[in-house]
LOKOLLO-625480 format. One record per residue: residue in one letter; x, y, z of N, C-alpha, C in turn. Coordinates in Angstrom, 2 decimals, decimal comma. Layout:
N
> A_X_Y_Z_X_Y_Z_X_Y_Z .
...
//
This chain:
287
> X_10,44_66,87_128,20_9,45_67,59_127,42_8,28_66,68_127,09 .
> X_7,18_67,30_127,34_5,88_66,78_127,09_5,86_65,56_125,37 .
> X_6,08_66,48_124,63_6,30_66,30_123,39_6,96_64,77_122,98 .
> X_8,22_64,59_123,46_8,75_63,43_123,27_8,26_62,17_124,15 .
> X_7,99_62,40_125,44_7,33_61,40_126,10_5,55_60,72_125,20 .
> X_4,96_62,39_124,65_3,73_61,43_124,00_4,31_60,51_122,63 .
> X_5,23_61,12_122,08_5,88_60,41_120,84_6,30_59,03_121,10 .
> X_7,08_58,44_122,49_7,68_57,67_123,10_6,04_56,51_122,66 .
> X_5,05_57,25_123,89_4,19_56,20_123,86_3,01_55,98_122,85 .
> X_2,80_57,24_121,71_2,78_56,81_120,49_2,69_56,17_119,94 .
> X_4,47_55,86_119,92_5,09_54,70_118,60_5,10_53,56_118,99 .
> X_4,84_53,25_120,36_4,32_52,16_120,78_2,88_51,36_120,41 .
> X_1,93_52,48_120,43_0,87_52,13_119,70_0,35_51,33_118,39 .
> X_1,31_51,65_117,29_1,17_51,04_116,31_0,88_50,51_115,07 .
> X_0,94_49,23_115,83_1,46_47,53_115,29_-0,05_47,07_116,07 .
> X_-0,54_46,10_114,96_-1,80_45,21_115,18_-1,75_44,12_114,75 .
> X_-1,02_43,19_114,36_-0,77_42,13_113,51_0,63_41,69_113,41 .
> X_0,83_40,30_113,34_2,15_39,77_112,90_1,93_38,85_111,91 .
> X_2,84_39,56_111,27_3,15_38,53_109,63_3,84_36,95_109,79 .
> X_3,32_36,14_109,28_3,61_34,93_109,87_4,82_34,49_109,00 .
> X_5,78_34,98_108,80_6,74_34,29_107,66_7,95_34,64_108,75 .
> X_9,46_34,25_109,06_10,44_34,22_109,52_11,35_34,35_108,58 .
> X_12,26_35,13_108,96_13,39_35,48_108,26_14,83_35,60_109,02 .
> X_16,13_35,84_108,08_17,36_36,24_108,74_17,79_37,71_108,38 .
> X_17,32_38,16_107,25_17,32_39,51_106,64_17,01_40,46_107,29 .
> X_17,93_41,02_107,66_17,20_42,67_108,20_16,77_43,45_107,83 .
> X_16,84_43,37_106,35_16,15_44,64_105,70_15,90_43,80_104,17 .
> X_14,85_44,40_103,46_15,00_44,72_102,02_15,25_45,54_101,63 .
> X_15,99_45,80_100,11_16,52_47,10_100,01_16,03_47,13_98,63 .
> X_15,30_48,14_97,81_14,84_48,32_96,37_16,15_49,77_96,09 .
> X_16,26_49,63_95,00_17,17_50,56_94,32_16,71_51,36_93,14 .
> X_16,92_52,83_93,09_15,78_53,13_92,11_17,17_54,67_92,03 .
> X_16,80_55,03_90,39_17,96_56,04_90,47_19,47_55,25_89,66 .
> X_20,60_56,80_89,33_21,74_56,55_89,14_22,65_57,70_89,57 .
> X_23,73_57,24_90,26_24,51_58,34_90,93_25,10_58,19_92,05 .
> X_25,58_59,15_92,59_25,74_58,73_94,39_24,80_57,81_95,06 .
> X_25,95_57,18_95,73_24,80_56,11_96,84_23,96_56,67_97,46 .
> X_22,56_57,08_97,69_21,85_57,45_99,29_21,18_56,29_99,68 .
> X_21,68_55,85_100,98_20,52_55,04_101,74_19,71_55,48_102,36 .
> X_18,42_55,37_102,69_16,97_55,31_103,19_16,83_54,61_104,55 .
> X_17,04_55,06_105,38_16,13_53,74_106,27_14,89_54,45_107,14 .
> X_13,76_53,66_106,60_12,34_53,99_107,87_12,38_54,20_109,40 .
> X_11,66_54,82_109,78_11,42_54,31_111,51_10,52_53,56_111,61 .
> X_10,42_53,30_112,34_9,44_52,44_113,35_8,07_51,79_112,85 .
> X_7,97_50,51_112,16_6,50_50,63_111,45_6,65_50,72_110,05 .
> X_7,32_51,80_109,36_7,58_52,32_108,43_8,21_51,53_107,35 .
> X_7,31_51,51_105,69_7,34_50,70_104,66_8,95_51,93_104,27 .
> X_9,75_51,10_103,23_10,43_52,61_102,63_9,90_52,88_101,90 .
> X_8,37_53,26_101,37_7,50_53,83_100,76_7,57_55,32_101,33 .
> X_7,88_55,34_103,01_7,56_56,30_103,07_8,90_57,56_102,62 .
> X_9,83_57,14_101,60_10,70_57,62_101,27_10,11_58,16_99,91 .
> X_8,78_57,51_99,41_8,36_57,47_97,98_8,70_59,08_97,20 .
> X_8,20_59,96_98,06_8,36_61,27_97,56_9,15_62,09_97,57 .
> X_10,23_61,85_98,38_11,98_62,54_98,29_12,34_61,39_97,05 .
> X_12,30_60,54_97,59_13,36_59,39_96,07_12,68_60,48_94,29 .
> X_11,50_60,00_94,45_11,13_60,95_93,20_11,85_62,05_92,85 .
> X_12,42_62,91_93,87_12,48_64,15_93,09_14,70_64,00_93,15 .
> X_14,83_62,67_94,03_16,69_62,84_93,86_16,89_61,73_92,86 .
> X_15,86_60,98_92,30_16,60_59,66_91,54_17,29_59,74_90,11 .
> X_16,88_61,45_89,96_17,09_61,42_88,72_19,29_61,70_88,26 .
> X_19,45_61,82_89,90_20,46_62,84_90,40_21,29_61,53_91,34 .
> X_20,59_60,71_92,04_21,49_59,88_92,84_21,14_58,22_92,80 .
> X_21,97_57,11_92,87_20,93_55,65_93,13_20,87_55,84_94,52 .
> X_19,06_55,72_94,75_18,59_55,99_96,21_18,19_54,79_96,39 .
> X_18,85_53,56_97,56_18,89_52,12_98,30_18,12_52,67_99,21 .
> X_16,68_51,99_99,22_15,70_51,97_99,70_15,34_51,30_100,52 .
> X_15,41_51,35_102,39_15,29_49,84_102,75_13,81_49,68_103,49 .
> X_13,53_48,70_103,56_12,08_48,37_104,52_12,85_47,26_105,72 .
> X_13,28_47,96_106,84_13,15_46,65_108,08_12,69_45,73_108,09 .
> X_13,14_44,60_108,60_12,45_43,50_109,22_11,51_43,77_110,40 .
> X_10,43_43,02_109,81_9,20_42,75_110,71_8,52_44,04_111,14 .
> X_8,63_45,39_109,83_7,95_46,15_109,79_7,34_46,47_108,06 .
> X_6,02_46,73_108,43_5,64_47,18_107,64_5,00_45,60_106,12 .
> X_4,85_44,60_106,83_5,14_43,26_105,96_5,98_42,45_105,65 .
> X_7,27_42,97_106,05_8,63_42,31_106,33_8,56_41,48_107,24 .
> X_9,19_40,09_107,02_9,29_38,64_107,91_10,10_39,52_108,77 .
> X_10,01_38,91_109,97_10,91_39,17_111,38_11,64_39,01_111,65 .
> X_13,04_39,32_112,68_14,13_38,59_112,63_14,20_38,66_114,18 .
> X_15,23_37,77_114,36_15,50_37,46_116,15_16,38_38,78_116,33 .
> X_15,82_39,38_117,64_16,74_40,35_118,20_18,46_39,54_118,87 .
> X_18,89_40,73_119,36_18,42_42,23_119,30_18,68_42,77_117,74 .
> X_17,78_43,73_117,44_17,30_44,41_116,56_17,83_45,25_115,67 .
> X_17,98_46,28_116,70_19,01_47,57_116,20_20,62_46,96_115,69 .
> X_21,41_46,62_116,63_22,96_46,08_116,55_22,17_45,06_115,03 .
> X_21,49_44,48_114,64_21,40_43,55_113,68_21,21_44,17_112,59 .
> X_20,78_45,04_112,40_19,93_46,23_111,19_21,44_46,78_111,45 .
> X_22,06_47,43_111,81_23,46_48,51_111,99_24,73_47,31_111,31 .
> X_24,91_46,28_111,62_25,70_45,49_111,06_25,45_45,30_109,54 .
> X_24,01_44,61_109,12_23,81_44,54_108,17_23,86_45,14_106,98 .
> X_23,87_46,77_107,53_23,50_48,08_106,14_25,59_48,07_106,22 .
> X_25,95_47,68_107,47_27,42_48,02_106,68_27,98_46,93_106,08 .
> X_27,63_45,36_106,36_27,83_44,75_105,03_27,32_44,71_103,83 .
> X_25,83_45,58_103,83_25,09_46,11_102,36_26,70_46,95_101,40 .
> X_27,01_47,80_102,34_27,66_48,94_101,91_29,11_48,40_100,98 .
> X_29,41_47,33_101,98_30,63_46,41_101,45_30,17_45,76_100,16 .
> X_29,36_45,01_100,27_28,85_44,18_99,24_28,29_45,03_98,30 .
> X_27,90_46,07_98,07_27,65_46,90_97,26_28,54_47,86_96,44 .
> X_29,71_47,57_97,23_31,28_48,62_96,67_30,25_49,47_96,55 .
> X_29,82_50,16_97,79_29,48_51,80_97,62_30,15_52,59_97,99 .
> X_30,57_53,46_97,57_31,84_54,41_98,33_31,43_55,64_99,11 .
> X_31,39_55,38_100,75_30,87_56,60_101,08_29,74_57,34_101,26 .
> X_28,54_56,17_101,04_27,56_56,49_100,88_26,67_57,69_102,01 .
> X_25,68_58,67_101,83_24,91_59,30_101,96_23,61_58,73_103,03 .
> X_23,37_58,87_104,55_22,62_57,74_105,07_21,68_59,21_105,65 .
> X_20,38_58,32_105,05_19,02_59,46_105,44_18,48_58,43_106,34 .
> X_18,09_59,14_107,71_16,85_57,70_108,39_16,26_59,03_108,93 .
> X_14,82_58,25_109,51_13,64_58,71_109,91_13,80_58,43_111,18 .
> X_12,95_58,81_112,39_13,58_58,52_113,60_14,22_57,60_114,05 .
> X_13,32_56,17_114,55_14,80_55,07_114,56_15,62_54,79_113,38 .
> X_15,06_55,27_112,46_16,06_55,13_111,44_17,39_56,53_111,45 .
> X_17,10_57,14_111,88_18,20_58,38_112,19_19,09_57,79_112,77 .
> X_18,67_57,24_114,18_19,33_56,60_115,38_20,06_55,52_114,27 .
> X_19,84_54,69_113,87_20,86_54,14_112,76_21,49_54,58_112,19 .
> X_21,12_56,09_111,60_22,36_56,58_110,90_23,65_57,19_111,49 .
> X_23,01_57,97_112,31_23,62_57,86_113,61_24,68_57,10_113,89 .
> X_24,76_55,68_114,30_25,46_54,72_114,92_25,89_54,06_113,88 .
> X_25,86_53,92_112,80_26,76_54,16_111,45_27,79_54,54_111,29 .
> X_27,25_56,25_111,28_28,30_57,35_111,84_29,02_57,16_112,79 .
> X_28,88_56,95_113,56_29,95_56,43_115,07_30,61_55,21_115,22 .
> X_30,54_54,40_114,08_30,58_53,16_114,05_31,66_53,08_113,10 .
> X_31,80_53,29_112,04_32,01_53,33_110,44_32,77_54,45_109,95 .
> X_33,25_55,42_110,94_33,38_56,73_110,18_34,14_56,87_108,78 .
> X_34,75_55,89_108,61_35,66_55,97_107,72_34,53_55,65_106,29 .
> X_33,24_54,93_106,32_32,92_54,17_105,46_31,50_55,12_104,94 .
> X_31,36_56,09_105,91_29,94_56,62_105,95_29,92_58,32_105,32 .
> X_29,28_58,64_104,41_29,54_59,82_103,77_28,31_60,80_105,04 .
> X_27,80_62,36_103,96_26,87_62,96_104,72_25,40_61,82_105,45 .
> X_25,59_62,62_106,51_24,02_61,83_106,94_23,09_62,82_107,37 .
> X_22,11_62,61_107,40_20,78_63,45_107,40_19,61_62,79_108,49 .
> X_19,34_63,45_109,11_18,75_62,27_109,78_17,26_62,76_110,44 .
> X_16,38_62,84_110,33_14,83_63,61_110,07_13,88_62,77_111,67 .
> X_14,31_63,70_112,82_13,86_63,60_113,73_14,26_62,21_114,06 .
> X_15,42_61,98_114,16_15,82_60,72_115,00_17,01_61,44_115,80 .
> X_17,34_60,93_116,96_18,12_61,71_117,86_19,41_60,69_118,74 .
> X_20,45_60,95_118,91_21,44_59,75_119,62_20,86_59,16_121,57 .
> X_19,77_60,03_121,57_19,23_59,33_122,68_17,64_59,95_123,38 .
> X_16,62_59,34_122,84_15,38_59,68_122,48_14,77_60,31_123,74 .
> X_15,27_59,47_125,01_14,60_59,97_126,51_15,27_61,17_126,86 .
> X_16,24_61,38_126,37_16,84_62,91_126,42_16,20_64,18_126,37 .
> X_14,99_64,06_125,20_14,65_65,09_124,83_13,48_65,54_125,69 .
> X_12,92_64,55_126,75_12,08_64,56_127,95_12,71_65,12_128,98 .
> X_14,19_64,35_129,24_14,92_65,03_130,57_16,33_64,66_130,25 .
> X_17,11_65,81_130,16_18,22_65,52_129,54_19,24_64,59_130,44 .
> X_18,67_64,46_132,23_19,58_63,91_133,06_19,34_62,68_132,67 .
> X_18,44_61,87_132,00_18,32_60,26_131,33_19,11_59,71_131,44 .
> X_19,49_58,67_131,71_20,05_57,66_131,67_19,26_56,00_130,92 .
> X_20,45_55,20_130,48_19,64_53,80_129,94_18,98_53,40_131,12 .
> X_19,82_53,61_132,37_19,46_52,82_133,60_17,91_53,61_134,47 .
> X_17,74_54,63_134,47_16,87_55,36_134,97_15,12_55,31_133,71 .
> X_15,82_55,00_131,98_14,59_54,67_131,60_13,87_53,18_131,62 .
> X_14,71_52,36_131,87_14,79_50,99_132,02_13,42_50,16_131,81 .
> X_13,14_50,72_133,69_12,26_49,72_133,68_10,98_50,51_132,71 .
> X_10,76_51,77_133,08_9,43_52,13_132,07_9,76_51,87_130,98 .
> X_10,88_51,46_130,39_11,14_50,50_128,68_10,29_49,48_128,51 .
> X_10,89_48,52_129,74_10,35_47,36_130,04_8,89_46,97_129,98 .
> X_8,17_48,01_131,08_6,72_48,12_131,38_6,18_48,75_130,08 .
> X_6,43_49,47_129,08_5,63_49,66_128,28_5,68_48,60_126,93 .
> X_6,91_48,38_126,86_7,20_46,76_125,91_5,67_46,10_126,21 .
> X_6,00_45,58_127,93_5,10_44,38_128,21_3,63_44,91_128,29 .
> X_3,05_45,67_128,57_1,86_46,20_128,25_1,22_46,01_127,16 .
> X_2,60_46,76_125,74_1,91_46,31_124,48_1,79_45,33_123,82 .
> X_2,42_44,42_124,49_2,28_43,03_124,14_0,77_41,99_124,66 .
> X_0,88_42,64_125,81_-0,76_42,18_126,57_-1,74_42,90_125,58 .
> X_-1,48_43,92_124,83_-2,78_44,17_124,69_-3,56_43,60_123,54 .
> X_-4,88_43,67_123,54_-5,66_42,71_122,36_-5,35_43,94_121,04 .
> X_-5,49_42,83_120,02_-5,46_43,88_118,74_-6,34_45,03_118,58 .
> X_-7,82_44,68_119,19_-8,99_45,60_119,42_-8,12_46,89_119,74 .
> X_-7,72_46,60_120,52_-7,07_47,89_121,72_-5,97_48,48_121,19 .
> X_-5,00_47,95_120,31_-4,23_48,47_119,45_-5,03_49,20_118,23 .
> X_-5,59_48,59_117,76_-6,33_49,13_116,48_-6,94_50,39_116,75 .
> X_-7,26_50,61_118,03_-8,04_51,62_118,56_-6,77_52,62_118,82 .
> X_-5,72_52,42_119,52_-4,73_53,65_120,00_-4,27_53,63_118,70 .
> X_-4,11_52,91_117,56_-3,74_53,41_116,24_-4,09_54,44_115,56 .
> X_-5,95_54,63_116,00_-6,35_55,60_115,11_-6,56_56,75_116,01 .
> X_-6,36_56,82_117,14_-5,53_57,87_118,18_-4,31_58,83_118,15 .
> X_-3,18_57,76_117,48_-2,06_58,25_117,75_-1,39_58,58_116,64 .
> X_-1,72_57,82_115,71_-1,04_58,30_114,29_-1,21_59,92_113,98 .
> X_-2,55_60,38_114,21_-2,35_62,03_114,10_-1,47_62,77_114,86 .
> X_-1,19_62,48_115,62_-0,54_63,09_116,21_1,03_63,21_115,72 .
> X_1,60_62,28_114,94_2,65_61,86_114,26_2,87_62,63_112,87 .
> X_1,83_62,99_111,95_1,54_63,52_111,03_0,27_64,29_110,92 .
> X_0,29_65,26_110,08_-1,03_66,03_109,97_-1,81_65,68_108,76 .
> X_-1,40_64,83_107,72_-2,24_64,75_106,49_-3,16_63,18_107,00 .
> X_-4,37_63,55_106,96_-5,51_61,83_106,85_-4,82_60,91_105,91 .
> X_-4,61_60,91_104,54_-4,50_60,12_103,50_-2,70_59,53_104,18 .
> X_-1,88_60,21_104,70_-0,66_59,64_105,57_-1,24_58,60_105,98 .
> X_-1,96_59,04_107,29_-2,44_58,54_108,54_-2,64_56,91_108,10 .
> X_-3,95_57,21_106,88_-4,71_56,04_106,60_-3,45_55,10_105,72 .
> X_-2,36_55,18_104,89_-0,95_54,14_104,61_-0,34_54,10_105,74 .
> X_-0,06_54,96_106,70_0,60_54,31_108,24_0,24_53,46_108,82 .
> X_-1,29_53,35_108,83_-1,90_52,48_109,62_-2,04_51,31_108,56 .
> X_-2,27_51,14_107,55_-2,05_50,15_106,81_-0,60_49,25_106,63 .
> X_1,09_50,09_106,77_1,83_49,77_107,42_2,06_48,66_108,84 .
> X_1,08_49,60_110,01_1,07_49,30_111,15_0,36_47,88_111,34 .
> X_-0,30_47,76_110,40_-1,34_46,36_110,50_-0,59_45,43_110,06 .
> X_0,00_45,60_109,26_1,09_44,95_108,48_2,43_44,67_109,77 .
> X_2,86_45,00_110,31_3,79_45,33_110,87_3,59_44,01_112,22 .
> X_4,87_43,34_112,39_5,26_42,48_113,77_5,52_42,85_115,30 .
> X_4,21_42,64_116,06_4,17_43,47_117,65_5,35_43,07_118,06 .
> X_5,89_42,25_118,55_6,91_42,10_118,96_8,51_43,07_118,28 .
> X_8,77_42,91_117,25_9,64_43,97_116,51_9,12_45,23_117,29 .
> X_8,26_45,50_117,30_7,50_46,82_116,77_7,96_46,86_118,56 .
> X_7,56_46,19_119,63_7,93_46,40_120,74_9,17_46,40_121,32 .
> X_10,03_45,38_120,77_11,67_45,23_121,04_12,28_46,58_120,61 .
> X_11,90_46,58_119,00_12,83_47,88_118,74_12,28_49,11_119,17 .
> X_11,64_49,55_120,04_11,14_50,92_120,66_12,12_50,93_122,15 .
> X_12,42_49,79_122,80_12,31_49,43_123,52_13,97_49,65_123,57 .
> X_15,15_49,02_122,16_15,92_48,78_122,40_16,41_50,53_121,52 .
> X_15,90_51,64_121,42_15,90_52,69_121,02_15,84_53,59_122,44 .
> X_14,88_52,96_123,39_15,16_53,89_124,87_16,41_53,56_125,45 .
> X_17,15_52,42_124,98_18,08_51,70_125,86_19,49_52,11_125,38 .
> X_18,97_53,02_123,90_20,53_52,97_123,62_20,63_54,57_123,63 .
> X_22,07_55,07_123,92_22,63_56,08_124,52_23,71_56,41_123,39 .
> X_23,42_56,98_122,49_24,69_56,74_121,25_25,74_58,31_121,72 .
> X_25,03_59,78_122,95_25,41_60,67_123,02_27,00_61,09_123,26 .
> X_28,10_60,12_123,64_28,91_59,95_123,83_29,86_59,20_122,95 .
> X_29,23_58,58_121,87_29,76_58,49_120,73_29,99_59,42_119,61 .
> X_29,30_60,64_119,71_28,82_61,74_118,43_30,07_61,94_118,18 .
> X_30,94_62,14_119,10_32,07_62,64_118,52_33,07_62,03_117,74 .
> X_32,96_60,76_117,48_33,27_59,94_116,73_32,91_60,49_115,41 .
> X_32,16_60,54_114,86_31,12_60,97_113,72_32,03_62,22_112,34 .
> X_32,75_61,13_111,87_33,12_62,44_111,49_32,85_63,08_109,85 .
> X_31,06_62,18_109,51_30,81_62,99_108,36_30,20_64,13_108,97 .
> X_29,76_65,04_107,94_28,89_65,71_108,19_27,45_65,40_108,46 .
> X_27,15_66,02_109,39_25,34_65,94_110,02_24,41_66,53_109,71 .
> X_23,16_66,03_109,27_22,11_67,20_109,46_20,87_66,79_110,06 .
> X_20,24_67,81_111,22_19,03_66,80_111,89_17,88_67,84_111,05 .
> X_16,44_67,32_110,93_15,93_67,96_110,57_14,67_67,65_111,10 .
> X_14,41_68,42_112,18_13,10_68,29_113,07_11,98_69,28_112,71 .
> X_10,41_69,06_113,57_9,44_69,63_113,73_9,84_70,93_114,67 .
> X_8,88_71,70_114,15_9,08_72,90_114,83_8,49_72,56_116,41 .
> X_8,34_73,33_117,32_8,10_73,31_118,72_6,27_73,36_118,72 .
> X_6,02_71,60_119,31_4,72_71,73_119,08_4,03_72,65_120,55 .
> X_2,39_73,16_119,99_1,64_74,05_120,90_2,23_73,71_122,43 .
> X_2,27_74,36_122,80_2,29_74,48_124,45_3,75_73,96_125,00 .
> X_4,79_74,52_123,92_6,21_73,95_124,14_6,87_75,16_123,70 .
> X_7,92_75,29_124,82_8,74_76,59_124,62_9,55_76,35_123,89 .
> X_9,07_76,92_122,36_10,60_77,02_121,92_11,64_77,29_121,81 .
> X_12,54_77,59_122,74_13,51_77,95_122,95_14,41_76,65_123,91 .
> X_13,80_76,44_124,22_14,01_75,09_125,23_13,31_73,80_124,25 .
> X_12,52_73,73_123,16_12,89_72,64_122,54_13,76_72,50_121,51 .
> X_14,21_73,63_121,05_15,37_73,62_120,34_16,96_73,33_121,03 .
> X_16,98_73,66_122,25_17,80_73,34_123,09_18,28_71,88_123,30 .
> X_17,15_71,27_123,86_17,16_69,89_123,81_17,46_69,03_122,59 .
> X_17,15_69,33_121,46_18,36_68,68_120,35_19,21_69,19_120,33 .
> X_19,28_70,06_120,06_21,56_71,39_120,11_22,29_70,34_120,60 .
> X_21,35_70,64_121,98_22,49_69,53_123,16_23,16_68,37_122,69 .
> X_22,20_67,61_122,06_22,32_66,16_121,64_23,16_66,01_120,57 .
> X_23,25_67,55_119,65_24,56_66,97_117,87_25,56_67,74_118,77 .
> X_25,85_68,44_119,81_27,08_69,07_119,93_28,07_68,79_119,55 .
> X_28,57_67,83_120,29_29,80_66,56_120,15_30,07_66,61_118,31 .
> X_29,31_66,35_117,55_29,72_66,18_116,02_30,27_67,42_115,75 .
> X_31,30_67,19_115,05_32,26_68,77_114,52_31,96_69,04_113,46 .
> X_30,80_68,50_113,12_30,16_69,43_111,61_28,67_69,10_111,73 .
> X_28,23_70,34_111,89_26,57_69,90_111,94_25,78_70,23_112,15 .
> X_24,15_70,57_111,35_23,37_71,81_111,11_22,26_70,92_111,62 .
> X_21,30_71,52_112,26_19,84_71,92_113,18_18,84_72,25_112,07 .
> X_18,01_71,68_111,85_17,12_72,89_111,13_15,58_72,38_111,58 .
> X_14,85_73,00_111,92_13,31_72,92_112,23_12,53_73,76_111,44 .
> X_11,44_72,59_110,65_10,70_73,04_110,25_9,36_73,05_110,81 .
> X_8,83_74,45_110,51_7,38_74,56_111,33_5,97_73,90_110,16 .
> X_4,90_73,87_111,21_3,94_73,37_110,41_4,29_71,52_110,12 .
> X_4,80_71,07_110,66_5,45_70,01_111,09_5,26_69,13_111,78 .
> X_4,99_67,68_111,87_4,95_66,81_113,07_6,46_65,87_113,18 .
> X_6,29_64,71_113,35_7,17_63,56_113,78_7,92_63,47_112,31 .
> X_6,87_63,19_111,07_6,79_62,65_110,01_7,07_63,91_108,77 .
> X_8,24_64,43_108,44_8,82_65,80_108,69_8,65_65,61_106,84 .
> X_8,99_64,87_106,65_9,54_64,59_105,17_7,76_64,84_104,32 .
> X_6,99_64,19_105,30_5,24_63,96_104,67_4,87_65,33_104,65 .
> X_5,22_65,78_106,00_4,36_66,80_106,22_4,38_68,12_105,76 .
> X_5,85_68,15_105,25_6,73_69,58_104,44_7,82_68,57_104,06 .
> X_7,20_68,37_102,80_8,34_67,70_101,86_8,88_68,69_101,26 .
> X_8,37_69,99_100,49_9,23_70,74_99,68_10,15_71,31_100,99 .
> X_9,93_71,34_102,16_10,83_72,18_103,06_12,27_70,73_102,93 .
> X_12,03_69,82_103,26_13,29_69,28_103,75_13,28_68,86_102,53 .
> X_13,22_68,61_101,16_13,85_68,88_100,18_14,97_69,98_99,63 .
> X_14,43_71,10_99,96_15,01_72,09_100,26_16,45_72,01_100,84 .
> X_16,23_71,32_102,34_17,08_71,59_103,06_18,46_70,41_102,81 .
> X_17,67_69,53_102,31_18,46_68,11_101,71_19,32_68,57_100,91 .
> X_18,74_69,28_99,60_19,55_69,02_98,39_20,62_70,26_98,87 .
> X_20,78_71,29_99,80_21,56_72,40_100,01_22,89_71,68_100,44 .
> X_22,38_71,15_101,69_23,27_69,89_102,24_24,30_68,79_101,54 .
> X_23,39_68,50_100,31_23,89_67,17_99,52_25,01_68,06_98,43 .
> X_24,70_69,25_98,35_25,30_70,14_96,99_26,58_70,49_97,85 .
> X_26,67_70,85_99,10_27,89_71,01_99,87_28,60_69,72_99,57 .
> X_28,37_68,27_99,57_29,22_67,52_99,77_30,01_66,97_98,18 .
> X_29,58_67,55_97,51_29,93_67,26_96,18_31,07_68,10_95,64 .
//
């Protein structure tokens, strides 16, 4: 599908800057709230600011663990690989936190984390929610995908964005971010994010998100799921883009679809009272 391939090369876009500080931390995590655990994790770029306006309206109701990645968004960097390092880490957060069961919300690569959490952890991982992140992203282009068949165009678009001058980033930044979200005042903290944000991270983990294939794990998964995507953008059949996720939660034996219209990438910004909505229905089942 048209749709996910421009998203693909998108989120590649960006990142204009690297923060010069080094780290071992994969994440920071702010804590705000009292109650059930929910964790947060961003996608791609993404401060957990951009959680600012769901946390508001559950903190009064849950403690919501807020994380910001490494080497996004102003966060020092860490040595890949990336993903497996961020996925280890939130489950020794979870340990070290005596959280019981906690509640895992991510944003697209951050879905894909919750995700592999879920498949990872089942025993340790409560409801997850997961807001346009998917167990295998090139899927939703052509479902015959394979790691091995997206490979090298992984590769080639990694190394591209790495050649390119910041000029030239700065420029597909203010290109591509609309397309991701529909509000300007978004756009203009994304890209303030994005400037902020480490090319390299920003290229590895896109990179190591085409590579991973979590679809054969789902069934592992045995909290409950919820994906919560954009409706079917212009010139996309919906019926066949709704298809193309179905496909992808089948495998999980508990687990709800929901698309909201009027919608981009950035689901939570763009119709917050909708997936509020759809959150707290979800969260009231598990209680």
């Amino acid at each position: 599908m048209r749709y996910a391939a421009v998203m693909i090369s998108l989120l590649l876009t960006t990142c204009v800057t690297a923060p010069a500080a080094n780290s071992r931390t994969p994440f920071k995590a702010d804590v705000v709230g009292e109650g059930p655990a929910i964790i947060f994790i961003p996608g791609l770029n993404s401060s957990g600011a951009v959680w600012d306006g769901v946390v508001r309206e559950l903190r009064d109701r849950y403690a919501c663990h807020v994380l910001t990645l490494a080497g996004f968004a102003g966060e020092p960097a860490i040595d890949g690989p990336f993903l497996p390092a961020v996925r280890d880490a939130v489950l020794q957060y979870i340990q070290d936190q005596r959280l019981r069961r906690p509640v895992v919300v991510g944003h697209s690569l951050g879905g894909l984390l919750a995700l592999w959490l879920g498949a990872t952890a089942p025993d340790q991982i409560g409801r997850i929610i997961t807001i346009d992140g998917v167990p295998f992203l090139p899927a939703l282009t052509n479902p015959a995908a394979t790691t091995e068949s997206v490979g090298p165009m992984a590769q080639g678009m990694r190394d591209a964005f790495l050649r390119a001058s910041p000029v030239e980033r700065r420029r597909q930044t203010a290109l591509s971010l609309p397309f991701l979200m529909t509000d300007q005042a978004h756009v203009n903290v994304a890209a303030d994010w994005a400037a902020a944000s480490d090319p390299r991270t920003t290229a590895d983990a896109l990179m190591e998100v085409m590579a991973t294939d979590l679809r054969l794990e789902m069934s592992r998964i045995r909290a409950p799921v919820l994906l919560i995507a954009p409706g079917a953008p212009a010139g996309v059949a919906a019926d066949r883009f709704r298809q193309r996720y179905e496909q992808q939660f089948a495998p999980i034996a508990e687990h709800q679809v929901v698309f909201v219209p009027n919608a981009r990438h950035f689901v939570m910004l763009d119709n917050q009272e909708a997936v509020l909505s759809e959150m707290d229905a979800f969260l009231i089942e598990g209680r």
